[in-house]
C-alpha positions in Angstrom: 2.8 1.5 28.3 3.6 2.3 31.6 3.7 5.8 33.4 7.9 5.2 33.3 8.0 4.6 29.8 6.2 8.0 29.3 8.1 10.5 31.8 11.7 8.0 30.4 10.2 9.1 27.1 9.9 12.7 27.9 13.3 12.9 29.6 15.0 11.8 26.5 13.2 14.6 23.8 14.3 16.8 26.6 17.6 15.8 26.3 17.4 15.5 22.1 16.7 19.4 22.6 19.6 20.6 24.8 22.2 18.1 23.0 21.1 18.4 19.1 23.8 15.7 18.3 21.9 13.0 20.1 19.0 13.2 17.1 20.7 10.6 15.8 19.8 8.3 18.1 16.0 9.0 17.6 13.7 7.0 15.4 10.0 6.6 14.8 8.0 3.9 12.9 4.7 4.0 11.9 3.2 0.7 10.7 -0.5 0.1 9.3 -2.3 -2.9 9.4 -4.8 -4.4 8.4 -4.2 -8.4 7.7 -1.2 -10.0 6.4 -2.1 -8.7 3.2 -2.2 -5.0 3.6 0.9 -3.4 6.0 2.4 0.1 5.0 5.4 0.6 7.3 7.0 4.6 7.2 10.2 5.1 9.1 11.8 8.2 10.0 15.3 8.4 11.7 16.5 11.7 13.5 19.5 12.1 11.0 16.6 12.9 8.2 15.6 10.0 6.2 11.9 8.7 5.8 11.3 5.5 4.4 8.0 4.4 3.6 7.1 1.0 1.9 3.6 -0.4 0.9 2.5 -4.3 -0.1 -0.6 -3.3 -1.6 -2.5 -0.2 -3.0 -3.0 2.4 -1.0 -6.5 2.4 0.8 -7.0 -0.2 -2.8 -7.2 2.6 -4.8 -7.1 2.1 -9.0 -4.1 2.6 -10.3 -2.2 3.2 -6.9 1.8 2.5 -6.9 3.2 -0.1 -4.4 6.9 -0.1 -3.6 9.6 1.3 -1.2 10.1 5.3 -1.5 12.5 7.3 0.4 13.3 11.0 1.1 15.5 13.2 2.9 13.7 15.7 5.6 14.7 19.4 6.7 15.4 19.2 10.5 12.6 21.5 10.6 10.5 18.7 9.5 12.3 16.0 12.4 11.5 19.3 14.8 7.8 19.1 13.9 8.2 15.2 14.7 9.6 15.7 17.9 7.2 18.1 19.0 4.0 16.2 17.9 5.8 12.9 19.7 6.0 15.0 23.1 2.7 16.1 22.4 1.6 12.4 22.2 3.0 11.2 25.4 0.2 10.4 27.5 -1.3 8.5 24.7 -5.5 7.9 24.4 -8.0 4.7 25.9 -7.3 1.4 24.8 -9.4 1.4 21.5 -11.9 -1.7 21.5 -10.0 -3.5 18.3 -11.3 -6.5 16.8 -8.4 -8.9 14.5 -9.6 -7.6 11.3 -9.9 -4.0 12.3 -7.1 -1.5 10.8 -4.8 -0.6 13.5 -1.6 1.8 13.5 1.5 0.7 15.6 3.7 3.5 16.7 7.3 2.7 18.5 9.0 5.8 19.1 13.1 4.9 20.3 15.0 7.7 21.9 18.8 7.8 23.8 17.2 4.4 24.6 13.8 5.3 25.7 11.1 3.1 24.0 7.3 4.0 23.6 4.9 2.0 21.7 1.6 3.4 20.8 -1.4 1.1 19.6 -3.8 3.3 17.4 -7.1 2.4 16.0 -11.0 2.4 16.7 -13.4 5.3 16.5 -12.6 9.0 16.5 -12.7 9.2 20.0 -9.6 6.7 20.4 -7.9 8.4 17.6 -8.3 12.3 18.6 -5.1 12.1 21.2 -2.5 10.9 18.5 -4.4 13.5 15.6 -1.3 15.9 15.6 1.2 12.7 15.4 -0.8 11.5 13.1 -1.1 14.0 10.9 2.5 14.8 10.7 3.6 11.6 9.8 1.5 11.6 7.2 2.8 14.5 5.8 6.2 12.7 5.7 4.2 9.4 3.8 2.8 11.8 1.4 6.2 13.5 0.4 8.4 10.5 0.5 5.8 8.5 -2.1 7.5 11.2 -4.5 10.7 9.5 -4.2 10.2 6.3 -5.3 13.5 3.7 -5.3 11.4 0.8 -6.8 8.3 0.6 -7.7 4.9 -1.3 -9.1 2.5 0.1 -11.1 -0.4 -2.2 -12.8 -2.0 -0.7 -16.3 -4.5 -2.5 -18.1 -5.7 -2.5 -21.8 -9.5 -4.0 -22.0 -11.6 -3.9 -25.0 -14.2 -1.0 -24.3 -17.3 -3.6 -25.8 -17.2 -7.5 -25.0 -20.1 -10.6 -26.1 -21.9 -11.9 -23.0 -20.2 -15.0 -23.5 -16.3 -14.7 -24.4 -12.6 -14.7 -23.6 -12.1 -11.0 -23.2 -8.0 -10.1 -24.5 -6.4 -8.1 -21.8 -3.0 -6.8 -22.0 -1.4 -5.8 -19.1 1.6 -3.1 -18.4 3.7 -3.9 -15.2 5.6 -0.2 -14.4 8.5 0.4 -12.1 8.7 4.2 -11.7 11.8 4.4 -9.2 15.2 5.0 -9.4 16.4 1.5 -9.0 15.3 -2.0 -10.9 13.7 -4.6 -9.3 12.2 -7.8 -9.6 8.6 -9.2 -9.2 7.9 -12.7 -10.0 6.7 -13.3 -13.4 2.9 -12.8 -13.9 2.7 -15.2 -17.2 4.9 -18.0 -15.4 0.8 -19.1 -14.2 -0.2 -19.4 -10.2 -2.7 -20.6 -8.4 -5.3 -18.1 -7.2 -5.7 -17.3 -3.9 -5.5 -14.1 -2.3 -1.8 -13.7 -1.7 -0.9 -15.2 -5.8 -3.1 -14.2 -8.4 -3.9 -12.2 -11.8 -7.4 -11.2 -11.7 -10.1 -9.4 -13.3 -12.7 -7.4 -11.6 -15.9 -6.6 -12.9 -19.1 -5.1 -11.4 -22.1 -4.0 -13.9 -24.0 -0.5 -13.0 -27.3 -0.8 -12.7 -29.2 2.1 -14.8 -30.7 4.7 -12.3 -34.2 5.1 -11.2 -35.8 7.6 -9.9 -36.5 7.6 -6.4 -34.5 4.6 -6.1 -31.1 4.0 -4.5 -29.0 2.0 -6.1 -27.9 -1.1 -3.9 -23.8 -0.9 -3.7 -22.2 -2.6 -6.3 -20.6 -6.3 -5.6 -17.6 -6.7 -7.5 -16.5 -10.1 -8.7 -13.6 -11.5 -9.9 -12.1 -14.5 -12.1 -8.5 -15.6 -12.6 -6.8 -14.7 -16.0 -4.8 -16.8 -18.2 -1.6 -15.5 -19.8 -1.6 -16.6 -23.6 2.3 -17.6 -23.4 3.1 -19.5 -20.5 6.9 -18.9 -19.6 9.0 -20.8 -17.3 11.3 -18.1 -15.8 9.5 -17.1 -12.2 11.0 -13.9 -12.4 10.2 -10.6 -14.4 12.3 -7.8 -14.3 11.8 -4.1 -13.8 14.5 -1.5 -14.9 14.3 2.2 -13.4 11.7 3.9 -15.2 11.0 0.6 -17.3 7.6 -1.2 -18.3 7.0 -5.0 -19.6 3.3 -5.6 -21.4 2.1 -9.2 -21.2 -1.1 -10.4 -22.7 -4.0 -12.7 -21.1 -7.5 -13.2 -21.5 -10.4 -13.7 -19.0 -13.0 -16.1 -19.6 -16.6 -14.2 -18.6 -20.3 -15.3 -18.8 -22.1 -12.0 -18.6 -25.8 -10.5 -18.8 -25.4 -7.4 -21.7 -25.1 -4.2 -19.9 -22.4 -1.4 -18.7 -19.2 -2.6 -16.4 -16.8 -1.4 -14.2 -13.8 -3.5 -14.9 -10.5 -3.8 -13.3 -7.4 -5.9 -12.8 -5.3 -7.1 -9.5 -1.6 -8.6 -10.0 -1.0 -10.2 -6.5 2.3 -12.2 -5.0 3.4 -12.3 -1.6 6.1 -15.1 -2.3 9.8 -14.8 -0.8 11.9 -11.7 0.7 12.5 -8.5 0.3 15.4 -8.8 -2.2 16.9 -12.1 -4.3 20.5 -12.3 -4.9 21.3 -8.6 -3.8 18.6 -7.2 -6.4 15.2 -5.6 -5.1 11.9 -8.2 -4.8 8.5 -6.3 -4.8 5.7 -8.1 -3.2 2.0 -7.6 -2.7 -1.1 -6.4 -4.8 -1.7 -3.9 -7.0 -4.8 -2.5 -9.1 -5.1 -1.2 -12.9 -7.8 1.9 -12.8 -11.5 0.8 -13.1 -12.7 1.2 -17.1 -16.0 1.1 -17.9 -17.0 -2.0 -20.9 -20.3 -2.2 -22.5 -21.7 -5.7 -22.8 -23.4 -6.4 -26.0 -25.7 -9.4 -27.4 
């Protein structure tokens, strides 16, 4: 980013004030990153719309929805946009980012001024974008309650398991958005890597001592086998519409208490097939606890 880009920049939110017609030429996008396996990408366009989409659960949270949401803002809210843009000119030091480090990519467009912004790093690097930042999230936070198409990942697992057993899961795949869509089939069986897999997680708590921290727990994780294969690759979601499919999970355990999740994963193909909506990218059931028992 060069000193021109900035005052180009600042001449044309100059302009977006004295000619309100010309918002429609503005846009912002804010994408996350973190590898090719976690991106959440919000963009907001001066005639109102934010559209946000994520590939995998937000900051991996249990239970989080991945999908494409969209919402329509007051032009009070594109006002506070503009303002914390022009506030962000100047932009902050070149953070010190390393490949896998998370980094937010900013381009701001403008009656045909562009400004890119690379965020990231330390407090210090992030403290000039903190009021861009902050607004944008806003936006993220009040478009996720207009889902168009959605994923949701439930899981139903036995609350006491035998050390050595295949533990009966059943999982609930939910699209919560106004629109169906389609995510390849979880019981047509994948290989399992990172970007294609359906997983459980399981991590045992160890029993508290006193005076004693506890060392984090490790979680690990096998592949699970649906108990009827299909052929079809593709599962579809209708609006407001859940499918349950049943696998097991074939575990060698010490007896104990566990934290125990699942992960439905596929990265595979576009963003639609044949006109219809495609969801891809991973998504966690909430963490249940399962006492193991010899």
């Amino acid at each position: 980013m060069t000193s021109e880009d900035t005052e180009s920049m600042r001449e044309a939110l100059a302009a977006l004030s004295r000619a309100p017609a010309l918002k429609a030429s503005f846009g912002i996008e804010r994408v996350t990153v973190r590898s090719d396996l976690w991106e959440e990408r919000l963009v907001v366009v001066g005639a109102g719309t934010a559209s946000l989409s994520t590939n995998r659960s937000f900051g991996d949270a249990s239970g989080e929805a991945i999908g494409r949401f969209q919402s329509q803002l007051a032009d009070a809210r594109v006002d506070d946009i503009l303002r914390a843009v022009n506030a962000t000119l100047a932009g902050g030091p070149a953070a010190p980012l390393s490949p896998g480090d998370v980094r937010v990519l900013i381009t701001v467009v403008a009656c045909g001024s562009k400004l890119v912004h690379v965020v990231g790093g330390g407090p210090e690097y992030l403290e000039p974008y903190a009021r861009l930042l902050a607004v944008l999230d806003q936006v993220a936070f009040e478009s996720r309650k207009q889902p168009v198409c959605t994923l949701q990942l439930g899981a139903e697992i036995p609350a006491t398991a035998k050390p050595s057993a295949a533990i009966p899961v059943v999982l609930t795949f939910a699209n919560s958005g106004r629109e169906g869509t389609w995510i390849r089939n979880p019981a047509a069986g994948t290989e399992d890597t990172p970007a294609e897999h359906v997983r459980l997680w399981y991590a045992q708590i160890q029993p508290e001592q006193p005076g004693v921290t506890p060392l984090p727990m490790e979680p690990e994780s096998v592949p699970m086998e649906p108990v009827v294969r299909v052929q079809r690759p593709l599962l579809w979601l209708g609006p407001g519409e859940s499918e349950d499919r049943q696998f097991s999970a074939t575990l060698s355990l010490d007896p104990g208490t566990y934290l125990m999740r699942t992960s439905f994963a596929s990265y595979a193909g576009g963003e639609t097939v044949a006109g219809h909506n495609l969801l891809r990218g991973c998504v966690f059931s909430p963490e249940q606890t399962v006492e193991v028992r010899g």
